[in-house]
MMTF fields as JSON, N, C-alpha, C and O atoms, coordinates in Angstrom:
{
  "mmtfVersion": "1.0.0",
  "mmtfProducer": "UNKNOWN",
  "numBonds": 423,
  "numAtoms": 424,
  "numGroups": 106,
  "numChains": 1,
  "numModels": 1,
  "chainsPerModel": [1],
  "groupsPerChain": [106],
  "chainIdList": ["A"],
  "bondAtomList": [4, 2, 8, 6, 12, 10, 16, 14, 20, 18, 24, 22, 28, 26, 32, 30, 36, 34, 40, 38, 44, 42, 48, 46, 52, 50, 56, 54, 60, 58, 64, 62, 68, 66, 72, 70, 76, 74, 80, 78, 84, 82, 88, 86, 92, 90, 96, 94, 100, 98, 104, 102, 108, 106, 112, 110, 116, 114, 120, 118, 124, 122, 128, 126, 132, 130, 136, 134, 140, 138, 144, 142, 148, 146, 152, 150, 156, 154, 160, 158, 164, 162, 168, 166, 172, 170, 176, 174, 180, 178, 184, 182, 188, 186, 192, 190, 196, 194, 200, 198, 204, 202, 208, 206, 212, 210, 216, 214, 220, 218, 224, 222, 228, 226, 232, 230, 236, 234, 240, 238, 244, 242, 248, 246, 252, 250, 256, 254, 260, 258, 264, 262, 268, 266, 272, 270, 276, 274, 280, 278, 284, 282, 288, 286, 292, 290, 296, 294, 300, 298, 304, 302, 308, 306, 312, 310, 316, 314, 320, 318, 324, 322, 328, 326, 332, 330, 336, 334, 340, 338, 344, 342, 348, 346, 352, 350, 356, 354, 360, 358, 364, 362, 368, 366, 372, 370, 376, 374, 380, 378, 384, 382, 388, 386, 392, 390, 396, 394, 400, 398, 404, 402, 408, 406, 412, 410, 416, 414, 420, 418],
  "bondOrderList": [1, 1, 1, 1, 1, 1, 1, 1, 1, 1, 1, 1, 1, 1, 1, 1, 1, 1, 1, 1, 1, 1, 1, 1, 1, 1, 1, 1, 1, 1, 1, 1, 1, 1, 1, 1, 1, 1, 1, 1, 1, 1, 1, 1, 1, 1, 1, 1, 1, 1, 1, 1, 1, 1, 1, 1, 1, 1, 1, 1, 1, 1, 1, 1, 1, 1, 1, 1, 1, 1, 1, 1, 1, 1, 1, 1, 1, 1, 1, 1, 1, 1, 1, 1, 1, 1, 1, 1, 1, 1, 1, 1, 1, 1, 1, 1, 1, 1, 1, 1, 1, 1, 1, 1, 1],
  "groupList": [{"groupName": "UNK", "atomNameList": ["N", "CA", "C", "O"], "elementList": ["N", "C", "C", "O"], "formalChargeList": [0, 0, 0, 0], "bondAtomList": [1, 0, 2, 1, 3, 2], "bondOrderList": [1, 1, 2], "singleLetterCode": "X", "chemCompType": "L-PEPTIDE LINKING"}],
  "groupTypeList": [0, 0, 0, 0, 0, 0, 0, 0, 0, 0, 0, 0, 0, 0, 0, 0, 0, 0, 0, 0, 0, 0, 0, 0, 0, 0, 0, 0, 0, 0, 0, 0, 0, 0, 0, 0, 0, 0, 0, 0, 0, 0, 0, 0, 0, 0, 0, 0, 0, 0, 0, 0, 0, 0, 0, 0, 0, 0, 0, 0, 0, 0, 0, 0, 0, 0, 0, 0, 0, 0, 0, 0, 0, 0, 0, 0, 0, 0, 0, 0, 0, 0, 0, 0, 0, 0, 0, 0, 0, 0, 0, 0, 0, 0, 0, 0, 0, 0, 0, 0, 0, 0, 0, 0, 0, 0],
  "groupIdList": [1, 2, 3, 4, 5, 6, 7, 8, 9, 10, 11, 12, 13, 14, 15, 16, 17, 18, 19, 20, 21, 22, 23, 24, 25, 26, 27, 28, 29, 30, 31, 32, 33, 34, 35, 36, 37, 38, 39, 40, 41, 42, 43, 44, 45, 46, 47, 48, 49, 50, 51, 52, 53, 54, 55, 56, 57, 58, 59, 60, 61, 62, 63, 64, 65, 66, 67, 68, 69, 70, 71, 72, 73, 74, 75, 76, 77, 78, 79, 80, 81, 82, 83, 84, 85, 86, 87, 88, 89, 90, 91, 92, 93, 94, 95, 96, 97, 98, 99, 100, 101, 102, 103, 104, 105, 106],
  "secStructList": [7, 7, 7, 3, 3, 3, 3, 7, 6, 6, 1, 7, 3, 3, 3, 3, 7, 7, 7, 1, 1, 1, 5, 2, 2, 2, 2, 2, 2, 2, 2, 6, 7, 6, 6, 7, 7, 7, 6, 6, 1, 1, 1, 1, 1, 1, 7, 7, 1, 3, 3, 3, 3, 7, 4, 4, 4, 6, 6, 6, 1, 7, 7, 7, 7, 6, 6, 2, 2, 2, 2, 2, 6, 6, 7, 1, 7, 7, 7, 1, 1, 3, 3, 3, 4, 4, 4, 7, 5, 7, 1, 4, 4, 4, 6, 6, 3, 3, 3, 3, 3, 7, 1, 7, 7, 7],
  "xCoordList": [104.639, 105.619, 105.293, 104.96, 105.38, 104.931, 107.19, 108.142, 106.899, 108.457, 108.026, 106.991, 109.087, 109.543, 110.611, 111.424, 110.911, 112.192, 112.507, 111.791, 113.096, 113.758, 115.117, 115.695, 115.09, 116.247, 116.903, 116.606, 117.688, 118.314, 119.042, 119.184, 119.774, 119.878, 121.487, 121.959, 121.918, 122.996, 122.705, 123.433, 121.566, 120.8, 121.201, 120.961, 121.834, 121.599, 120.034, 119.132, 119.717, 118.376, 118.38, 119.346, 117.097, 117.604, 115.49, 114.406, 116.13, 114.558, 114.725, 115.602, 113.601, 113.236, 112.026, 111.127, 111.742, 110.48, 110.305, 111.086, 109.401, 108.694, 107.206, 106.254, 107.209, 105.509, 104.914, 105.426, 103.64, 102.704, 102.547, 102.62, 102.261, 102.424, 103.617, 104.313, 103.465, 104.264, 104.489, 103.569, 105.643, 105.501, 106.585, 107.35, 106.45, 107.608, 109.239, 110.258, 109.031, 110.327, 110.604, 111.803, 109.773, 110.651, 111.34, 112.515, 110.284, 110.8, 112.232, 113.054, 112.59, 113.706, 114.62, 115.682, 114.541, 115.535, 116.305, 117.485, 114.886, 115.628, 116.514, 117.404, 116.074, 117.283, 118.473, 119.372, 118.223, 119.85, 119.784, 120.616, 118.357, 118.409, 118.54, 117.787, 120.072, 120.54, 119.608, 118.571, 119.957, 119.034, 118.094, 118.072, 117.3, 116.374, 116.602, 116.86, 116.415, 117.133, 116.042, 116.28, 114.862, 113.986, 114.079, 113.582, 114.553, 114.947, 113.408, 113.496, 112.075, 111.405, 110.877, 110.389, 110.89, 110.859, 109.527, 108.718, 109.614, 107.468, 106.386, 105.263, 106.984, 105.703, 105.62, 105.161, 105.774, 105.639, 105.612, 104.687, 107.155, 107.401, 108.148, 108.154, 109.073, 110.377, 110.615, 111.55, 109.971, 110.515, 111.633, 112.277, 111.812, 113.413, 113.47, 114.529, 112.101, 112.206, 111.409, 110.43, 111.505, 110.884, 111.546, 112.582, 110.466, 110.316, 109.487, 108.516, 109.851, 108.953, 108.315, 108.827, 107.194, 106.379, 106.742, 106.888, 106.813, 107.112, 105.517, 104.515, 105.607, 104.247, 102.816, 101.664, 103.615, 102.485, 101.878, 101.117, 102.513, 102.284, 101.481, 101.287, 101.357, 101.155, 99.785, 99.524, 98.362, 97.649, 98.384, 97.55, 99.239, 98.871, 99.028, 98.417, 99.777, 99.296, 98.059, 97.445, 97.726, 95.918, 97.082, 98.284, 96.03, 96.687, 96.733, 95.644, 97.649, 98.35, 96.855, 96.03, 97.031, 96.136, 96.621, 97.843, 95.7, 96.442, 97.147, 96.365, 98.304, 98.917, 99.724, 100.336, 99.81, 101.464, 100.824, 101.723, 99.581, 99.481, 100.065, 100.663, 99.972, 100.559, 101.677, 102.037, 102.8, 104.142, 104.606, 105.404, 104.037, 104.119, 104.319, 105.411, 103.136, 103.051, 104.404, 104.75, 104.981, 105.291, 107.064, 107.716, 107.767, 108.549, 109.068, 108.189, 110.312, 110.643, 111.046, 111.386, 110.659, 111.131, 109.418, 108.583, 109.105, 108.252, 108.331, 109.314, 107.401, 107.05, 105.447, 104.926, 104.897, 103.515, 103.441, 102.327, 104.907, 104.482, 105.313, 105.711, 105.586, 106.444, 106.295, 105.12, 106.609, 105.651, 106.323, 107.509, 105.939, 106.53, 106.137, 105.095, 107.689, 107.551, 106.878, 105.831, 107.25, 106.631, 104.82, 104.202, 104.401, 102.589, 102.4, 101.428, 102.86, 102.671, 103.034, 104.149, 101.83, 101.367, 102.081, 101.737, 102.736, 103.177, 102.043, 101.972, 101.121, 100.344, 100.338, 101.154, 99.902, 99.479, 99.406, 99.991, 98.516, 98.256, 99.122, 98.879, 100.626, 101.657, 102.668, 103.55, 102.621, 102.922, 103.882, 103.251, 105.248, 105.633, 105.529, 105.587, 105.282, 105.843, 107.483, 108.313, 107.797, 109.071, 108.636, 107.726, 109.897, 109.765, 111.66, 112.714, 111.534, 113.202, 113.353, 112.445, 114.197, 114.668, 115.022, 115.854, 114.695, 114.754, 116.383, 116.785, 117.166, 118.563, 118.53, 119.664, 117.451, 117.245, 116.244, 115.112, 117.124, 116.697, 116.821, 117.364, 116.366, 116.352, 115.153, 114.707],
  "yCoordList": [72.696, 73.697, 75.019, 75.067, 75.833, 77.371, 78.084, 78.113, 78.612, 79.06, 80.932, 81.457, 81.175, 82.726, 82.92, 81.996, 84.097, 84.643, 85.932, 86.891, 86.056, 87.669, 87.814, 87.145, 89.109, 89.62, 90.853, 91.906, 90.153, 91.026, 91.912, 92.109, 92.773, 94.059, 94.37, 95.501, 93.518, 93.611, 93.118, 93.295, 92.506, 92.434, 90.926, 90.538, 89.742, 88.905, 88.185, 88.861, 86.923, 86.289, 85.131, 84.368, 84.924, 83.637, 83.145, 83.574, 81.987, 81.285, 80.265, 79.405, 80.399, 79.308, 78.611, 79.178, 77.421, 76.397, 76.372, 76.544, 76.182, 76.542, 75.957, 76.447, 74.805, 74.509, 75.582, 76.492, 75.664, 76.482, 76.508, 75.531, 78.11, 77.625, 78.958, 79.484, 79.199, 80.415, 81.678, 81.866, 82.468, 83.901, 83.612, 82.657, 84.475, 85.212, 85.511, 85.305, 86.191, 86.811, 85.184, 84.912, 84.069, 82.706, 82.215, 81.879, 82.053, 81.588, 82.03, 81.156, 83.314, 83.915, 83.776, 83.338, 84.067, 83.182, 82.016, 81.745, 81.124, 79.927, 79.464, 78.713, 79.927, 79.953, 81.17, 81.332, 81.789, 82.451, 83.54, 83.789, 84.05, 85.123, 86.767, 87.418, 87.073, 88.4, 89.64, 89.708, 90.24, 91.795, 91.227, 91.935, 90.119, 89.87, 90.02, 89.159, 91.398, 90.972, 90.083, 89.172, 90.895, 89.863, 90.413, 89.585, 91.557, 91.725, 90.922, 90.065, 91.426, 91.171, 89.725, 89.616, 88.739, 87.508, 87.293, 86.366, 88.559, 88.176, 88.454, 87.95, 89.602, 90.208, 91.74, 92.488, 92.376, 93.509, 94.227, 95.02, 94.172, 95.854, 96.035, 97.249, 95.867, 96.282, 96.702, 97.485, 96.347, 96.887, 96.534, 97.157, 95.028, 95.119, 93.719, 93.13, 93.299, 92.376, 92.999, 92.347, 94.105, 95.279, 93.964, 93.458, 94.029, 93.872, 94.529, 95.085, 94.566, 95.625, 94.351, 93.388, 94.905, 93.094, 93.908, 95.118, 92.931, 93.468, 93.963, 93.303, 95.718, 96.452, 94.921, 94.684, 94.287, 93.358, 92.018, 91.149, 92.237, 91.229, 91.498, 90.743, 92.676, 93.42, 92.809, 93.021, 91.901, 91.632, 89.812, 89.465, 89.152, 87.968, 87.942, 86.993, 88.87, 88.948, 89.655, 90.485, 89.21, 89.791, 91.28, 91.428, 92.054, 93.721, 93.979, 94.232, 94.011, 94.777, 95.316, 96.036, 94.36, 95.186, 95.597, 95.507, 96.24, 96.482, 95.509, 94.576, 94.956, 96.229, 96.808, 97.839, 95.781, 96.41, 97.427, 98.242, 97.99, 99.324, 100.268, 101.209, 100.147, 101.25, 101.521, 102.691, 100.092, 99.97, 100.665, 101.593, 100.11, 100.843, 102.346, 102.881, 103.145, 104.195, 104.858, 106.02, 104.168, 104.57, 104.561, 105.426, 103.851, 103.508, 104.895, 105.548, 105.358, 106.109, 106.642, 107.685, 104.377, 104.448, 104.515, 103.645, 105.605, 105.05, 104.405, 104.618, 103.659, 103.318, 102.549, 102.381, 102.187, 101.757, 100.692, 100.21, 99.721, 97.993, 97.591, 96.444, 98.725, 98.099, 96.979, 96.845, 95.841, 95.137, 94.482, 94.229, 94.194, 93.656, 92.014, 91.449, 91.593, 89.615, 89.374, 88.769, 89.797, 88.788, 88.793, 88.129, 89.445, 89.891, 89.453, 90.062, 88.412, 87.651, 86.407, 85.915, 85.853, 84.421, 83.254, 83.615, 82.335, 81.59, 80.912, 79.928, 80.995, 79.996, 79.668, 80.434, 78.974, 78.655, 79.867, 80.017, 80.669, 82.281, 83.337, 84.462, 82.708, 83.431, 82.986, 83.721, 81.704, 80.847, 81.992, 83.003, 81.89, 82.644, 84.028, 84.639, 84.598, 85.976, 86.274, 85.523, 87.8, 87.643, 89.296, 90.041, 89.466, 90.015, 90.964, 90.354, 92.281, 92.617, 93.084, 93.816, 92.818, 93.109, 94.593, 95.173, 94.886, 96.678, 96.802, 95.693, 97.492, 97.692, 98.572, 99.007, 99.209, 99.208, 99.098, 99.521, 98.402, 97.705, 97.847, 96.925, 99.054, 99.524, 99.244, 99.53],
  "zCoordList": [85.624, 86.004, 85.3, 84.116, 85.906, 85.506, 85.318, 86.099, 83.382, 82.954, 84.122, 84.534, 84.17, 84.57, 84.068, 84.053, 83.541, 83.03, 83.834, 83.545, 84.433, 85.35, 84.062, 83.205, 84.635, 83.846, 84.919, 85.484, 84.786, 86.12, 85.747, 84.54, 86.804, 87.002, 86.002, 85.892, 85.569, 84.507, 83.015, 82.039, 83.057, 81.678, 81.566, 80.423, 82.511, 82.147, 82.132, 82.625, 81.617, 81.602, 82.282, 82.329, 82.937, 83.897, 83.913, 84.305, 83.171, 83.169, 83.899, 83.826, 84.833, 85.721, 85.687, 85.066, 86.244, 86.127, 87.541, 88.478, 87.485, 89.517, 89.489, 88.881, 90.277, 90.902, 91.089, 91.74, 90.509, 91.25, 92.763, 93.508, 93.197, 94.821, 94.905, 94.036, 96.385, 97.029, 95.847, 95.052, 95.767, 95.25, 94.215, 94.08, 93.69, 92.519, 92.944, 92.285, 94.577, 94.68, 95.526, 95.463, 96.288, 96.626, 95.752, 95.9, 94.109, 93.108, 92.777, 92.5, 92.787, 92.587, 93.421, 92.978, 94.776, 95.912, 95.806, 96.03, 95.227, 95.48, 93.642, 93.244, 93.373, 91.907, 91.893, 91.068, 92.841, 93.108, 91.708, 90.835, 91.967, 90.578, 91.294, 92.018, 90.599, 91.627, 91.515, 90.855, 91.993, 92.556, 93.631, 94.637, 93.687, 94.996, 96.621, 97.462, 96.739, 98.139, 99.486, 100.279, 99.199, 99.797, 101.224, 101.988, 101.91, 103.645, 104.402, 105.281, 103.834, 104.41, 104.741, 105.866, 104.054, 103.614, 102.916, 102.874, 102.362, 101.523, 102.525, 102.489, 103.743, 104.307, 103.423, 104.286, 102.474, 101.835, 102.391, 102.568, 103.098, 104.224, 103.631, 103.834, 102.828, 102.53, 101.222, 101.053, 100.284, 98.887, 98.173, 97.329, 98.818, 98.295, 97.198, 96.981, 96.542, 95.291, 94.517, 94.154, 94.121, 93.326, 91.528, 91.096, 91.268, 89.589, 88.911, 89.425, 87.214, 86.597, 85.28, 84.71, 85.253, 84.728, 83.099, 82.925, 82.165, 80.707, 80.533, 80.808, 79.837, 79.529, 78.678, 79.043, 77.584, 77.323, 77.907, 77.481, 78.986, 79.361, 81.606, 82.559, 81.383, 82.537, 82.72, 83.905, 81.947, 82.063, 83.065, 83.901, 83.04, 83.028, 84.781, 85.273, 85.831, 86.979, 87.431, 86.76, 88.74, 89.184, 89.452, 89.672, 89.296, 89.988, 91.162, 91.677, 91.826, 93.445, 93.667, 93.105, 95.083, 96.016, 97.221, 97.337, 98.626, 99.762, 100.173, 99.993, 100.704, 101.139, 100.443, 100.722, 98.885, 97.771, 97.195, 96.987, 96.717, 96.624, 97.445, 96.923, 98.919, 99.272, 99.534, 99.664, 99.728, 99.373, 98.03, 97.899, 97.257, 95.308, 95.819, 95.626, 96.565, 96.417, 97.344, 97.131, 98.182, 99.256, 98.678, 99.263, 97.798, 97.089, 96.351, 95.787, 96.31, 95.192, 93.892, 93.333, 93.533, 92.558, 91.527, 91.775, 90.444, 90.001, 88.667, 87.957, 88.288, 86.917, 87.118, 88.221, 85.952, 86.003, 85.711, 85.503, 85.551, 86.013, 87.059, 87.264, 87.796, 89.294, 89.696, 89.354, 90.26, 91.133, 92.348, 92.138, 93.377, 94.437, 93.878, 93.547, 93.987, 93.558, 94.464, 94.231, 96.033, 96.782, 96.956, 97.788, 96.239, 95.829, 94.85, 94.402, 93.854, 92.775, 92.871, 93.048, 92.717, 93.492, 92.063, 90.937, 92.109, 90.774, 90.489, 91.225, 89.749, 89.116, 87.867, 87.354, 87.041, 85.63, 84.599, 83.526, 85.258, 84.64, 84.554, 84.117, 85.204, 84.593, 83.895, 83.45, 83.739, 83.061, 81.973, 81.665, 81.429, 80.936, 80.667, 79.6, 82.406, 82.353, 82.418, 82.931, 81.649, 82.143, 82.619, 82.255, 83.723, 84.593, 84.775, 84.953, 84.67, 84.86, 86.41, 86.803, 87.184, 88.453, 88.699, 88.002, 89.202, 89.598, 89.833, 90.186, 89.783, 90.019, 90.969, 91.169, 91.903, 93.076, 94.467, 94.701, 95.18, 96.173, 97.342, 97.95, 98.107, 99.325, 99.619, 100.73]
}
């Protein structure tokens, strides 16, 4: 089981255990961890499971490629560990990332 910790958009903490396999923002769905809205269902049109990866730990996902680069860019919210959940694959190698939920989600 691969731990995740989100911290959502009121500063509570919510650690979850998740098989490797499918994304970050399913993982979050299916544990009912708030701010995820998810409209798109993990095709990265929408922008709306925006997380920001903790700065030291910004190495343990692979780095956004097309098409969440250009979502990232396309977004108004900035910062430089944005990340779209549903473009972060759960494996082993993130194995205790924690991750805070954007408090917005358009």
């Amino acid at each position: 089981m691969v731990k995740v910790t989100f911290i959502e958009p009121g500063g509570a903490r919510r650690e979850v255990e998740v098989a490797p396999g499918g994304s970050l923002m399913e993982a979050a769905v299916l544990n009912g961890v708030n701010g995820i809205i998810a409209e798109c269902g993990g095709n990265c049109a929408c922008g709306t499971c925006r997380v920001f990866v903790e700065p030291d730990q910004a190495a343990l996902p692979p780095a956004p490629v097309e098409p969440e680069e250009s979502m990232l860019e396309f977004l108004d919210e900035t910062a430089e560990k944005l990340r779209l959940s549903c473009q972060i694959e759960i494996s082993d190698k993130i194995d205790g990332l924690v991750v805070s939920v954007s408090p917005v989600q358009r």
